[in-house]
Structure formats: C-alpha cells, structure tokens
N, C-alpha and C positions, 0 to 999 in steps of 0.2 A: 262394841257398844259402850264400854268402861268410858274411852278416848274421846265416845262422842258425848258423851254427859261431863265429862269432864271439861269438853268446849263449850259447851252450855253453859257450864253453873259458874264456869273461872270466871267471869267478867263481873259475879255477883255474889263472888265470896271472896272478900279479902280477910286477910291474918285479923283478926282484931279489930276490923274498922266496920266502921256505920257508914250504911250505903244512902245517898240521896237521888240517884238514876235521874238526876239533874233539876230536884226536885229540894226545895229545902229541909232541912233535916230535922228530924223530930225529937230524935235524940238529942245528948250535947253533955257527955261528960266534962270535958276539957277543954279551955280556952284556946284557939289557934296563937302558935307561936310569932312574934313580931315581925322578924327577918321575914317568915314567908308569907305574910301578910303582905307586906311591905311587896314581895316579890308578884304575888297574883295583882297586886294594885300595878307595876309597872307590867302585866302580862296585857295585864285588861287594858293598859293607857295603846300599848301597839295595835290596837284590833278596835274596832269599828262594830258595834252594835245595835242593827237596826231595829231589832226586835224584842228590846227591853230584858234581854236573859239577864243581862247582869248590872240592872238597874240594883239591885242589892250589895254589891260590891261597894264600898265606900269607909269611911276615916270617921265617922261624925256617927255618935248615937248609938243607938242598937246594931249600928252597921260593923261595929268594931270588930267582932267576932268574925273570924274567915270562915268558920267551921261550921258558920250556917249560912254560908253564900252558897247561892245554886249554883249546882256541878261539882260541887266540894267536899269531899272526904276527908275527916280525920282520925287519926287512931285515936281511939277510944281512951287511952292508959298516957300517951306519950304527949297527943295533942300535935302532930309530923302530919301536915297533906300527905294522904296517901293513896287520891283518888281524885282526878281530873277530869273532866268532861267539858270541851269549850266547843261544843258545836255550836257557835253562833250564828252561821251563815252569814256574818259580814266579812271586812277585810284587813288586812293589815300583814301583819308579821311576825315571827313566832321571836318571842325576848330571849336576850339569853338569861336573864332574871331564871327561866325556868332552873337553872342550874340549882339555886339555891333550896328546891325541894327535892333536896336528895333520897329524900324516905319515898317519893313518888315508886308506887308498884303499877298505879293503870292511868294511863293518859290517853285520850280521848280527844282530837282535834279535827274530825274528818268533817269534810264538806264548808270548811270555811277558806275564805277565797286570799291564800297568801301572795296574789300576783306575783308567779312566775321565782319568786324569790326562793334561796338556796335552803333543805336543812341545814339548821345549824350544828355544826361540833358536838356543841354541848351537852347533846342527849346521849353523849355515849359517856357521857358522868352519871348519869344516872342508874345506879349501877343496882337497884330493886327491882326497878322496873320489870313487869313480868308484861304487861297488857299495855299495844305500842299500837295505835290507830292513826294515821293521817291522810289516809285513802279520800281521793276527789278534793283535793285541797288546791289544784293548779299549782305544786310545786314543781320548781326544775332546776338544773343542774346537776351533779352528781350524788349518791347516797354517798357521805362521808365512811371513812372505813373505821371512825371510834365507835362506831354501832356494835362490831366485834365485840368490842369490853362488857356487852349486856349479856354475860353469862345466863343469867336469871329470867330471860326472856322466855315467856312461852307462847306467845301470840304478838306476831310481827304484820300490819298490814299498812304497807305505802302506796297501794292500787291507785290507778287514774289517775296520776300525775303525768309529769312528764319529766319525767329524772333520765337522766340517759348515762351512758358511760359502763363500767361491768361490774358485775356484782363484787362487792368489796369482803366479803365475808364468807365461811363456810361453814358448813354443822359440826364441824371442830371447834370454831368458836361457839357457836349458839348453841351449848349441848343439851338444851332445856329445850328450845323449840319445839312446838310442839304443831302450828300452825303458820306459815309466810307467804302472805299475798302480794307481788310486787307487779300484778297483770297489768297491760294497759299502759307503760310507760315505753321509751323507747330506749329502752337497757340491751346491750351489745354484751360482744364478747362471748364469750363461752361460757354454759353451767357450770359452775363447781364439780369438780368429782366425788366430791364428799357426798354429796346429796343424793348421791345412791347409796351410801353406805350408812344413811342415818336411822338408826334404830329408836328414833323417840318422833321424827316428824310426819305426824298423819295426814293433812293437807299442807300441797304445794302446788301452787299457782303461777305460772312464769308465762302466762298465755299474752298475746297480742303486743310483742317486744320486737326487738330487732336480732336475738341470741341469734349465734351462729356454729359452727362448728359440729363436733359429734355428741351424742349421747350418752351419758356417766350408764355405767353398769350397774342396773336397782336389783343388786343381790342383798344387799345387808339389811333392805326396808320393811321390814318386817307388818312396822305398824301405820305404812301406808297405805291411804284411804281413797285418797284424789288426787291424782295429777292430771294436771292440764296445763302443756307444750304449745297449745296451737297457737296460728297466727306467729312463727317465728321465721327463719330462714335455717334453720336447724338439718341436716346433710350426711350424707352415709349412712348406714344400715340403723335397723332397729335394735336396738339390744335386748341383753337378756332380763329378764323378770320375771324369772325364776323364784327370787326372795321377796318378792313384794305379794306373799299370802293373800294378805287384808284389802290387797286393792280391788274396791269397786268402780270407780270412773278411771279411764286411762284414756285423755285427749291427745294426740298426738298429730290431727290435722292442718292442713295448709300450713306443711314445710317443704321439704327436698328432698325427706328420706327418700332411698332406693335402696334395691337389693330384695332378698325375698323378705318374708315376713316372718320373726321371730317364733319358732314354734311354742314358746314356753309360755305365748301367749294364750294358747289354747288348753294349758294347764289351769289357768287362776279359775278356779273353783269359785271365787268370791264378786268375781269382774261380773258387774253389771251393765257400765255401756261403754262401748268401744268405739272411739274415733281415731281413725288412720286415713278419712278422705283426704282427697287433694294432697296427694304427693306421688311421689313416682316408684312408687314399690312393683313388683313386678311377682315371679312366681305363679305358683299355685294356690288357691286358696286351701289354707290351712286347716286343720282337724278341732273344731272348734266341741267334742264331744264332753272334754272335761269341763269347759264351763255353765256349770250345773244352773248359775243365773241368770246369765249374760239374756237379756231385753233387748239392749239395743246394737246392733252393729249396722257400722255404718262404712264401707272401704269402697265409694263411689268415686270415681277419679284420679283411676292410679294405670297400673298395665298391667294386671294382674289377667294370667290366658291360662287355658286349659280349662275342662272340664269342672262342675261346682261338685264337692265332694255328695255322697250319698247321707254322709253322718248328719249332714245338717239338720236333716228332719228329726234328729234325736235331741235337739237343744230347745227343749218343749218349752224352754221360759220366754221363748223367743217372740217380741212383739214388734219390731222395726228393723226390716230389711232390705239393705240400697248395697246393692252391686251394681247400678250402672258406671258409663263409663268406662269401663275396660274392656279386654281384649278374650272375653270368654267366650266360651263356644262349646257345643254337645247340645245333649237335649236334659231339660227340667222334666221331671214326671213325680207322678204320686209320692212315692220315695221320699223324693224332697222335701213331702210336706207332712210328712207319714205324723210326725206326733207336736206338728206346730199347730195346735187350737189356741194361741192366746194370740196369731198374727195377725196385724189391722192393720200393716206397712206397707207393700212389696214393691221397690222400685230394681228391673233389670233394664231399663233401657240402655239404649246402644252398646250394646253387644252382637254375639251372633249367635244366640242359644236360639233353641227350638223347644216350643210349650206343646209338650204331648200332654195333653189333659182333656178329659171329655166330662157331658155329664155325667157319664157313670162312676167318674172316677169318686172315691173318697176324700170329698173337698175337707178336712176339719174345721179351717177357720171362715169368719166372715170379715172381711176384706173393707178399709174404707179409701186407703188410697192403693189404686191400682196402675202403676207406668211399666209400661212392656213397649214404648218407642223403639221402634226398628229392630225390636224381636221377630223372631218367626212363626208367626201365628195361626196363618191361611193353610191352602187358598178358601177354604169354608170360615165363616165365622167363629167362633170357638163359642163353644155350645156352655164351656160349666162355668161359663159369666152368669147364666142364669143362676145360678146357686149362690152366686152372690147378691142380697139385698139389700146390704144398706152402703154403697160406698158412697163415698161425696167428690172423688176424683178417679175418674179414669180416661187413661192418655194409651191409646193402641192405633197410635196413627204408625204408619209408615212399615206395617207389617204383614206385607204379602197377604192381605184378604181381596178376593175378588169373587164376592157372593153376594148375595141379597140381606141385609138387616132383616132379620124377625123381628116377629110382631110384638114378641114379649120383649125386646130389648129396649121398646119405647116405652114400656110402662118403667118412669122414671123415679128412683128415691127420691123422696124429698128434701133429702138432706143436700142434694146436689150440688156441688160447688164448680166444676170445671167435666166438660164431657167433650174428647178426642180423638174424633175416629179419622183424621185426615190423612191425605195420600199416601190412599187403597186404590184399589179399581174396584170399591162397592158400588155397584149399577141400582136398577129398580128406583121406584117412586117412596118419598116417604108419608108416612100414614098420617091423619093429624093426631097431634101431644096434645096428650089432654092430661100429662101431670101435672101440680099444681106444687111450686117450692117454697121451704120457708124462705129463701132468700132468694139472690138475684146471680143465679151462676154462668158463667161461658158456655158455647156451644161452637164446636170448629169442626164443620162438615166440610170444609174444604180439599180441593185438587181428586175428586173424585170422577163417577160418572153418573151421579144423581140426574134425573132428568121429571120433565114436567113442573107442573106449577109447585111453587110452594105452598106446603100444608097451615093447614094454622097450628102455628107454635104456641109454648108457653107466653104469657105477655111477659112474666118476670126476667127478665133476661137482660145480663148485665153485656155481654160482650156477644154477637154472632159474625161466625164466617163461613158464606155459601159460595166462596170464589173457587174458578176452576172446576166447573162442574155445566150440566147441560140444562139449568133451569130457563124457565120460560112462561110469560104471561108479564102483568103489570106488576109493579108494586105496592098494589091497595094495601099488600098485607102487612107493611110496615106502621099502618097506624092501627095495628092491632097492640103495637108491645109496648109495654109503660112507661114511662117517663125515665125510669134507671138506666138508660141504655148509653154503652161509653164508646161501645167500638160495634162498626158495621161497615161491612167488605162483603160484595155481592157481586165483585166482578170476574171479567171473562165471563160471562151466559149467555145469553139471549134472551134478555129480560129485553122488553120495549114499550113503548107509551110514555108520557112523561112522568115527570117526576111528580110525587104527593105534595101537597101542602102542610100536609100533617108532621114532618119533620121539626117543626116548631117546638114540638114539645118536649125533644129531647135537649132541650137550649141550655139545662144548668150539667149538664152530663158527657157529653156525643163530646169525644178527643177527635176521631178519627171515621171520615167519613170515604169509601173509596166506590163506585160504581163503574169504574172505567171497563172500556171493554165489549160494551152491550149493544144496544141496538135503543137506547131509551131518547126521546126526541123532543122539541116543543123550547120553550125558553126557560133556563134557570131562575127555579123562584126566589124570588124576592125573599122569604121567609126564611132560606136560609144564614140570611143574616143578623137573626136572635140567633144564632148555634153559638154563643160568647165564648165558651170553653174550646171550639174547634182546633186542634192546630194543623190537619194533615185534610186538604180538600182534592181527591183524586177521579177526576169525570173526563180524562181522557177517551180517545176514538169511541164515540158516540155519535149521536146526528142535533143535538142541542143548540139554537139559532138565535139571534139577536143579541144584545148587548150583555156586559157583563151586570148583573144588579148590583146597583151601587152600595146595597144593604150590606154586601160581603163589606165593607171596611168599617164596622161593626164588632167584624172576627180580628180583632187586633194579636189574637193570640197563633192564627197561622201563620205558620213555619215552612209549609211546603203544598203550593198549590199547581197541578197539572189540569190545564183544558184543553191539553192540545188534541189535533185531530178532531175536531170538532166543525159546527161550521155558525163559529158567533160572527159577528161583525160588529162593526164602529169603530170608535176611535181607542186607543190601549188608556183608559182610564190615569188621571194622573193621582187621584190618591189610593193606587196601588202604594206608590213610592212612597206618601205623604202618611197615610194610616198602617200599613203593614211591614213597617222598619225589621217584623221580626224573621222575614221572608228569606230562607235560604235556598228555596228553589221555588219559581218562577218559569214557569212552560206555557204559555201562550200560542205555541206554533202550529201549523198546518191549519189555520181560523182561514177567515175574512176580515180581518183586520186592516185598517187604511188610517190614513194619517200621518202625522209626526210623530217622533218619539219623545212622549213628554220628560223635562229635564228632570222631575221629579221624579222620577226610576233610580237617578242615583243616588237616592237617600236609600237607597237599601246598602248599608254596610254588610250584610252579611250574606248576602248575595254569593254563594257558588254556582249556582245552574242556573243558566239564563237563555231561554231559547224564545227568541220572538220569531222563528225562521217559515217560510213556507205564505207568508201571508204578500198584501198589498200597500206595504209601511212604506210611506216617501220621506223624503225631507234629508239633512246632515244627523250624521250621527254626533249625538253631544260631546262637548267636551269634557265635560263631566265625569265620565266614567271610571277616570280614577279614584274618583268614591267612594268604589267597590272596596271596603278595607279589604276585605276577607280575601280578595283577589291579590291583594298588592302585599300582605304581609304575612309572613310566615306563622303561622302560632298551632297553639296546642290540640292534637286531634281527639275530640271527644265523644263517646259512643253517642252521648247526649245529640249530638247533633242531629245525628241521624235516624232518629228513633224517638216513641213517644210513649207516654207512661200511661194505661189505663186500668181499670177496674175490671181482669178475665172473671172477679170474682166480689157481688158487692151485697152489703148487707140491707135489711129492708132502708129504703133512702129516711132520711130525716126527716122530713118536710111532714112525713107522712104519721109521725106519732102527734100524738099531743103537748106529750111532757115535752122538759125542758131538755131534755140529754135523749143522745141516741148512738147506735154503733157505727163509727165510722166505716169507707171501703176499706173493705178484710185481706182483700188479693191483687196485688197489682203485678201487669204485665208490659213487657214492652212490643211493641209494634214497629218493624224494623221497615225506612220508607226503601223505594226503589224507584227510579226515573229513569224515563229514553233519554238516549242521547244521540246524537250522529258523532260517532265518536272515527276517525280516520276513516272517513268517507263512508263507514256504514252504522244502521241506527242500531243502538243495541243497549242492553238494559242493564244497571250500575246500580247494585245491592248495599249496601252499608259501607263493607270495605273500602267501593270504589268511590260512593260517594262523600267517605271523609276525604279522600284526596282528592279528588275533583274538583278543577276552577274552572269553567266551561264557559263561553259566548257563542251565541249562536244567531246572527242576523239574518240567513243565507237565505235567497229565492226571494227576495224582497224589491223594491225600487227605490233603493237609498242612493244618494248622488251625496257628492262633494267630498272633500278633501279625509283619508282615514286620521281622524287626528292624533297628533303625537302625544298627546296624554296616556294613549294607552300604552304606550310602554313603562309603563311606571305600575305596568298591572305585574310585578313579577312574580308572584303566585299561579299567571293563569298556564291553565294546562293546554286549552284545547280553546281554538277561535277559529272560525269559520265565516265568510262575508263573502263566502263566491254568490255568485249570479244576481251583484245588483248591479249601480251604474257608478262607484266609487271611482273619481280618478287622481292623478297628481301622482306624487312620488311614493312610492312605501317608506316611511318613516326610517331614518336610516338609522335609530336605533333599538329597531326591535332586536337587536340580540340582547337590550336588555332582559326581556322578558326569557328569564335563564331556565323556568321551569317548564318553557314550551314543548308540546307533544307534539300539537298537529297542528299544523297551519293551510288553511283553503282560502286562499284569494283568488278563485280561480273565476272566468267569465267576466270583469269588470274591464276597467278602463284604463288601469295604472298605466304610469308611463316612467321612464328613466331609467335609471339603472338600479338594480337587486344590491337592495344594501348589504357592504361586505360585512356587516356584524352578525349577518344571519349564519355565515359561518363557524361562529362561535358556540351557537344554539349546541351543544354535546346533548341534549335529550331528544331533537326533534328526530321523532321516526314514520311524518306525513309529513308532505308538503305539495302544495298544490296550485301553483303561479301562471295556469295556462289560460290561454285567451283573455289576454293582454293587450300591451301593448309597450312594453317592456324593451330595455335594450341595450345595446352591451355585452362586458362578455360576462359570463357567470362565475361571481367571487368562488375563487377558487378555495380548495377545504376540504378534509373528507368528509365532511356532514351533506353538503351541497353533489358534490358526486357521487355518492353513493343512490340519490335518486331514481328511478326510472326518467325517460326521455320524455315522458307525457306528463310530467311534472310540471314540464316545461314549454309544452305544444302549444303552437298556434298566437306566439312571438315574431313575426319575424324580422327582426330587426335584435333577437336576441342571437349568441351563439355561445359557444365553447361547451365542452365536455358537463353533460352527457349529451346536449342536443346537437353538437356538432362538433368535428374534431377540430378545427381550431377557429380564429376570426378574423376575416383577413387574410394579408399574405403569410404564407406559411414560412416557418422558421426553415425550411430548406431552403424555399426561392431565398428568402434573406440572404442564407448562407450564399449561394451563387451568384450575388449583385456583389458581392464584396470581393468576389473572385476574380468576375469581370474585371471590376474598379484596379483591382492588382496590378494586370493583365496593361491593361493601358497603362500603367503610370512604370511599370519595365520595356514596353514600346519607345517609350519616350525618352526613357534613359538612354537606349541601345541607340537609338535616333542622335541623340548628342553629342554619345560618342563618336558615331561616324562621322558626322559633321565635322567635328574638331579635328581626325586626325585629316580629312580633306586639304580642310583649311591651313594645317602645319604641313602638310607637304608640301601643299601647292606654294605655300608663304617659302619653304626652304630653297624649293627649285627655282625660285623666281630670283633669289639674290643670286644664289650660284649662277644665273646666266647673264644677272645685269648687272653685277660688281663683281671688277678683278680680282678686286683684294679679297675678298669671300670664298670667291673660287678657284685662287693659289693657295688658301689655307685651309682649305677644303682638303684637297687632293692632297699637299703637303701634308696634312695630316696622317690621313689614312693611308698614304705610302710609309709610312713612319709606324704605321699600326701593326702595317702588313711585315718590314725586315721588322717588328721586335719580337713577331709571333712565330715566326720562320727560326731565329737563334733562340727561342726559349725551346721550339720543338728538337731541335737537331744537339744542342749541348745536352737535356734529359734522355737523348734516347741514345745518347753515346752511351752515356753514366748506367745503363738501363743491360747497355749491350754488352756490357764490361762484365758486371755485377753477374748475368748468368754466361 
C-alpha cells in the first residue's frame, strides 16, 4: 500500500517546487532563468497548438516570466524548470532545446502527435529526471539506450507508440524505478534478466510487443504488483515466482508458453487475477489453495487434461472462472463449488467434463454468465439451473440433453443478454414467453427437434435462431417483434405460406435474413427492399414464383445472396451487377430464368460464387467475365468475407428515447455464411473455410450457344467451372491451362469441337474433369494430369482417342515397326538381284571373248597353264624341306 501511494502522490510532490498541474501558478517566488526560457520558447516554436495551451508562452510583457507559463514548474529557491507538462494535443517534434533544463525532475509529453519521429538522445542528459511520460505520442524508431544514465528515474512511461527494436536498458541501470510502461509498441527481442531480479519495480507493463524468447526468473521481486506479458510471442515454460510476494495481477496471456504450469503460482497469497489464456501450456490444473485472493482466473485456451482438482472450491474469493478450451475431462460436482459464494463467471466449455449437479445439490453462488458448450449435461435437462436467477448469458448448447424444456426455464431474467440451448435433441413444443427484458438479447433454439407452431416470443429480441428444427405454420408471428431485430434464421422447418409484409420494419437493423429450406411460397416482397442494412439474403429451396423485386437493389449493402431452388422466373435483372457491386456470392440457380445474360453481371468484382445453373438462360456467354477481380487475382483471405457482424446482443435502440444520447449495441456477433455448390460433379455445402477459397462458375443445364470465350482464362484464381449441358461450340480455348488454380472442370454435353488443348495438361491441381459428349477429336495431350482420368471423362467423342479412352490412335506403333521391316526386306531382294545379274553378265562377257578372240584365248590358257607348274614346284620343293626336317 506504501508503493501504491507513493505512485499517487510522486507526480505531485516535487523537492521544492510549486505545482501548476498545467494550470498557471499562483505562487512565484523566483523569476525563471533566461537560457531556459529561451529553451521552452524554442520547445514551444517545434510543436503546434491548436488549443491555445500555450498562448501564455511569449518574450513581450508580463509574458517574460516562464515560471508562470502553463505546464511550468519552478523551484521555488533556485528558479530551475523543474516540471514540464506539454500535453497539447497538437504536433511537431520534441527540441533538443530540452536539454538545457537539466534540473527537469517530471516531464510530461503524452498524447501530442510527434509524427512518427525518433526520441531524441537528449533526454538521457537529463539526469533528475524522476517522472518520464510520453505515452500515445506516435513515436517510432528505437528507445535510445542514453535513457540508461536516468539513474533517478522512478516512473518511466513510453506506451502506445510505435518504437520497435529491444529494450536498451535494465534495472541495473534504472535502480530507482519504480514503475515502466512500454505496452503497445512493437519492441522485439528478449526481456532483460534483470527484471526479475528487481527489488524496487512495482508495475511492469511489456504487454502488446513483439518480445520474444524466454521468461527472466521473478525471484528477487519482491515489490512487484503487476505484470502484464500478454500479447507477445514470449516461448518455453513458465517460471518461477516464488519471489514476487506482492504480486496481485500476473498477465501472461496470448504467448507460446508451454510446458506445465508453474506451481509456485498457486503460492502467491497476494495474486488477485490470473491470466495464462491463449497459450499452450498443458499439464494439470494446479493447486490453486494458497491463493487466499485470487478473483479472477482465467487458463482458457491452452491443453491443459486431467481431472479439475477438488481444492478449488476452497478459493472462496473466487469470482471469474474460464476453463474452456482444453483438454479436461472427469466429472464437476458440489465439491467444486463447496465454498465459491462470490462466483458470477463460469465458463467450461469445450471440454469433456461431466456436471453432476442436481437441485438438491448445494448451489452457493448465483451465476450471471453460464458456458457449459459441449459439456455433458444430459440426457435430462439439468434441474439446479433452476437455482439460478439472475443470469444474463447462458450458452448449454451442444451438451447431450435430449429431454423436454420445463416450464420454469421460460420464466426468463430480465437481465437477459444471450440464451443457448442449440444442438441438443430437445424435442416438445415451446410454451409462450411472456418475459419482458430490459434490453434486446439473442435467442438460438437452433438444430434441435422442436416441433409445431411458433409460440409468441418476447418482442425485444435482438438476434433469433429457429433453424434445424421441425416448426411449422406461417410466419404471422414475425411481425410480433420490435423493430431491434439484426439476425433471423428460420431455416430447415416446414414453415409455409408466404412471406409477411411486415419485415419493413426491421429496415434500420436486420444484417442477416435466412429462410431457406421451408416450404414458404407466393412472390418475394417488394418490401424487402427497405431492409438497407441487409447483407446476407438466403431463400434458397422454397417454392417462391415470379420475378425478382427490383426493391432488392435498394440493399446495396448485400454481400451474399442465394435464391436458388426456387421457382422465380424472367429475365436475370441487370442492376444485380449495376447496384450490388458488393456481391460475393450470387446463386440464382435451379429458377425459371430465360433470357440473356446481362453484361452487367460483370461489375461484380468481388464475385466468388456464381451459380446461374439449372435454368432456361440463352444467348453468348460475355466477354466480360474477366471482371471478375476476385476470380483472376490472388489476394489476401479474410474471415470478413465470409461472415457478418450483428447485434446476439443489443441495448434498448435509440430512436426510442428522447434525449439526445443513448446506449449503443453492447454485443456483437458474427454469423458465418455457407453456400451449395456442385462442387466435382456433386452439390455440397462450403462453410467459411471453403468459402474463402473458393472461385466457382456455375452456367450448367442452361441453353447458352456460341463460342466459350477466351477471356476466361485470364480468370486464374478460379477453382471450379462447369458449363456442361448447354449448346457451347468451337474450340476449347487453348489456353485454359492458364487458369492454374483449376479444380474441376465440366464441359461435358455441349458441342466443342477440335482438339483438347495440350495446356490442360499442365493444370497440376485439376482432380475433375469432364469433356464427354462432345465433339472433340484427336488424340488426348498427353500428361499425367490428363491420364490419370477415368475413361468416361472422356465418353461419347468419337473421333477422339488415346489413353485413357483408347490405347492408341490409329496405326499402332507395332504395324509401324513391321512396314519398316518389309521396306528392309525389298530393298536386300534388290541388292541380291544385282548381284546376280552382274556376275551373269561378267561371265557370259568372259566366255564370249575366249571363243571369239584368239589372242584372248592363247592368253587365257597360257596363263593358267603357268598358274598351274608354279603351284605344282611351290608344293613339291616345301614338302621336300618338310620331309627332311622330320
């Protein structure tokens, strides 16, 4: 308590000096010194003041004296600035002029706009300085490291800049410190080690940085009070804090830690509230017996399994407790609650604990927010809710009850803020609500087996969902609920009749409207094109007839509109394209739709999901289509897209006081869309994930003729295209392998003709393809993308061939081989043939002179008598020599 009044009164007790807390001074022993006159007049010339603070500042007249300029301090005895205060809220730059008030002990700069500009040096000359503010100033760059030399410091606060780079100093230097807020910037690197071992620093703040690395060991901290770590990327186990007595707050959420969790944390006797959410700690939960304060614990979002210990019901200070998110499991009973009367918290969802609790048990506390999601609760309702009266949130959806709601569970608090009993299998009818709330809370009966008509509800209701479930009759009873109303989903039932007129009046409110599913009929009214705020309109498989109302382009603010399945007809309205640019999904399919497709469709840039399919649409598909940004370029996947922001939770509306001010909506929720697709030849439904990746076209089952134009390869974003069963012909575009992010491609049933362009074997993602009944031909570029296919890929070409539809095209590479054999075969006939010839003709040429010239035929014989004795004495003198020798 000393440390905490000491932080209090420091900033308002200096050595000697006369305070003016930015206010002109009343006192005035001593004329301010020249030099630093001089120096606050060149402080004042860098900085911008919109707000006349330091319209007293000046050279001329009574202005002469600094020591009674607002924000100005001077020692009483010396006449030394000794107390600075320049929150102007204008802009400029800090001088280095400050230097020259080296008596400064408290400076004061926070919240004036230094545009991004550096601290200066300087201030680490300033060597009194105890009291150092510049917090929300939009500085950046580095904290200089002459800050060190402010021995004297006991109050350091640079919060909410943007200073980056690593702490330059540590409580070896600043052995005064006494308080250092440097949260909210983006400071790297590692904590100092020091900063456990500082035995004078009560608050420390390093929250919402970039720090990284491990945790200094808070043995030596004797007289710490607060820390708060969170918001860093901070890694490996928890440490010890064992020496940190005094500490009441200990933030340590959304980091990295892992490992078990520190047991010396369930020592601090003094710890009041605990944050370890959002990291990845794991273990047991700890023995949290000795902390005789501790209020708040919060270790939601970690892996923490095993059983929840038995002690906890003995930490009776305890008022705020969130376990979800991990991996616990056993059963919760009385025990656990045995001496918690101050708790008003309790969040265990997702987990796998089991709530053994009845009414008879000994409830002590009463309860205002109640989350027990995907706990085990059933299969009866759990009775000692009743014991609880006043909550304003409870969320027990998804927890094995498959029983009837009692009757006292509709008698609802007033304070009501969100009530979630969703996918259960609670059967039976519900009663009418006749509570009455101060405000305007959610209600999500949804994915049950509720059946019959809808009762009359409360009117104040800011969000309902009765989707997934077996109601049934009209919807009269939507013009029972008041004007607040932001989000309503009634689909999947069996509601039918048409639609109210009365939706009108949800026109400044209604995000999100979904009815699809039902059996509701008749033509879409007109009125709902006041719903201004709309963005998500979903009237899917219904029986709804005639045109679209041209009111919808009114709702400039939808985002995602499905009618398909339905059975509208006319022509596809062209200021869809013209009024609703903000369109990223677009389903029109399975209608009566006829006509052209207007070229104004391709103003929707943001176009993912496009399905005109199943209808009676004629005419060229545009050229236009690569319009589609969102199709053709790569960019950044954001939840935003797919999802929409509304009020689960809202305060009485505005409109409705008198006065001039009112409470804005208190609770907002998002609402995540989902759309059919024909997604690789079959329809199936794409939840957020898929539908941030998703680039879809869908024309198929249509009578669209003429040429597929080549514009669309220039769509290389799109995932999925489909255009079987119209009457498209000409060549496939030979360079769809552009389109490199392709999935599934169905050209199948039309008219193409030519040959399968070889860039489709390039496609490395396609895993559909569907090019049959054609008219196609050729042989099939070869690839393993292309053969890996099925045969019916490819059916009902025929004039097309090769692998997979047939093994080869043409003569086959063997006959080839055996023409070339032949060819051999002859042209050695003809050789052998020449040969003979020739020697024929040399014989018969020899024999002919030898009979018709003498002289030929005396040299002839001549000869070869001469052949004959030489070869008679070669043999008879060797075989003498031969005969000898053996």
């Amino acid at each position: 308590m000393c440390i905490l009044a000491y932080l209090l009164l420091c900033p308002l007790v200096m050595s000697g000096g006369v305070l003016t807390l930015g206010l002109k001074k009343d006192v005035n022993v001593s004329s301010c010194i020249q030099k630093e006159r001089q120096a606050l007049l060149d402080i004042k010339a860098n900085l911008t003041d919109p707000n006349g603070y330091l319209d007293d500042w000046g050279s001329e007249g009574e202005k002469t004296d600094c020591c009674k300029w607002s924000g100005v301090t001077c020692d009483s005895l010396t006449g030394h600035v000794i107390k600075l205060i320049l929150s102007v809220e204008g802009t400029g730059k800090i001088s280095p002029s400050l230097q020259v008030l080296n008596q400064l002990q408290y400076l004061d700069m926070s919240f004036t706009n230094f545009q991004f500009n550096p601290l200066p040096n300087v201030l680490g000359s300033l060597s009194n300085l105890q009291h150092l503010d510049i917090s929300g100033a939009n500085l950046s760059g580095p904290i200089p490291h002459q800050l060190a030399n402010l021995s004297n410091l006991l109050e350091l606060d640079l919060s909410d800049n943007l200073l980056w780079g690593p702490i330059p100093f540590s409580s070896r230097d600043l052995t005064s410190l006494i308080s250092l807020d440097l949260s909210k910037n983006k400071l790297g690197g590692a904590i100092p080690k020091s900063f456990g071992n500082s035995s004078s620093l009560a608050h420390l703040d390093l929250s919402q940085n970039l720090l990284n690395g491990s945790l200094p060991n808070f043995v030596g901290c004797s007289s710490l009070i607060t820390l708060y770590l969170a918001n860093n990327s901070l890694s490996e186990s928890m440490p010890d804090f064992a020496g940190c007595t005094s500490l009441a707050i200990l933030d340590l959420s959304s980091n990295f830690l892992s490992g078990d969790m520190s047991n010396s944390v369930g020592l601090l006797s003094n710890l009041d509230f605990l944050y370890v959410n959002h990291n990845s700690l794991n273990g047991s939960i700890p023995n949290f017996i000795g902390c005789h304060s501790l209020s708040y614990l919060d270790m939601s979002s970690n892996q923490f399994f095993g059983n929840v210990p038995n002690s906890l019901g003995q930490v009776s200070k305890l008022g705020y407790l969130d376990f979800s998110s991990n991996s616990l499991e056993g059963v919760i009973s009385e025990v656990h609650f045995l001496n918690l009367t101050q708790l008003y918290h309790l969040d265990l969802s997702f987990n796998s604990l089991t709530l053994n609790l009845s009414l008879h048990d000994r409830i002590p506390f009463q309860l205002s927010t109640i989350k027990l999601q995907s706990c085990k609760l059933g299969p009866g309702f759990p009775s000692w809710i009743k014991t609880q009266e006043n909550f304003e949130y409870i969320d027990i959806s998804n927890a094995g009850i498959s029983d009837t709601v009692p009757d006292w569970f509709w008698d609802l608090p007033a304070y009501l803020k969100f009530l979630n009993i969703s996918s259960n299998e609670i059967n039976g009818m519900i009663p009418n609500i006749t509570s009455s709330f101060n405000d305007y809370p959610g209600m999500d009966l949804s994915n049950n087996h509720f059946e019959g008509r809808v009762p009359s509800l409360p009117s104040s209701l800011a969000a309902i969902n009765l989707s997934g479930n077996k109601f049934s009759g009209t919807l009269s009873f939507l013009c029972n609920f008041d004007t607040g109303l932001t989000f309503l989903d009634l689909s999947t039932n069996s509601f039918s009749g048409r639609m109210p007129d009365c939706l009108m009046k949800f026109q400044e409110n209604l995000v999100i409207l979904s009815l699809s599913n039902n059996n509701l009929s008749g033509e879409i009214p007109s009125s709902l094109g006041i719903l201004s705020n709309l963005e998500a309109l979903n009237l899917r498989k219904n029986a709804f007839v005639g045109e679209v109302p041209t009111s919808l382009k009114n709702c400039t603010r939808l985002r995602f509109v499905d009618l398909g399945e339905n059975k509208l007809s006319g022509v596809i309205p062209k200021w869809i394209g013209e009024e609703l640019s903000e369109l990223y999904v677009l389903d029109l399919g399975s209608n009566r739709f006829y006509g052209r497709l207007p070229p104004q469709l391709c103003w929707l840039h943001n176009l993912h999901v496009f399905d005109l399919s199943n209808n009676g649409l004629s005419g060229n598909i545009p050229r236009c289509f690569d319009n589609f940004t969102a199709m053709a370029r790569r960019s950044f996947v954001d939840d935003m897209i797919t999802s929409h922001t509304y009020s689960s939770t809202a305060s009485t509306p505005c409109r409705m006081y008198s006065g001039a001010s009112c409470t804005p909506p208190s609770k907002e929720a998002q609402f995540l869309d989902s759309a059919w697709v024909t997604w690789k030849g079959t329809k199936r439904s794409f939840g957020r994930s898929g539908l941030q990746l998703l680039k879809s076209i869908d024309l198929s089952r249509n009578n669209l003729f003429g040429n597929l134009p080549y514009e669309i390869t220039g769509l290389f974003e799109l995932v999925s295209l489909n255009l079987s069963d119209n009457k498209l012909h000409g060549q496939v575009p030979k360079d769809m392998g552009l389109v490199k992010s392709l999935e599934s491609l169905d050209l199948s049933s039309n008219e193409f003709s030519g040959h399968i362009p070889e860039s489709l074997a390039q496609l490395n993602f396609l895993s559909y393809l569907d090019l049959s009944f054609n008219n196609l031909s050729g042989r099939i570029p070869t690839g393993s993308q292309l053969q890996r296919f099925d045969y019916t890929s490819y059916n009902g070409n025929p004039q097309l061939c090769g692998p997979p539809l047939t093994p080869r095209c043409g003569s086959s590479p063997v006959v080839e081989k055996k023409v070339v054999k032949e060819d051999e075969d002859d042209s050695w006939k003809s050789y052998y043939t020449g040969i003979g010839a020739g020697f024929a003709v040399g014989f018969l040429g020899i024999c002919g002179a030898l009979v018709l010239n003498d002289h030929c035929r005396y040299f002839f014989f001549a000869s070869l008598s001469y052949m004959t004795d030489w070869i008679h004495v070669i043999v008879v003198v060797h075989f003498g020599k031969l005969k000898k020798i053996l």
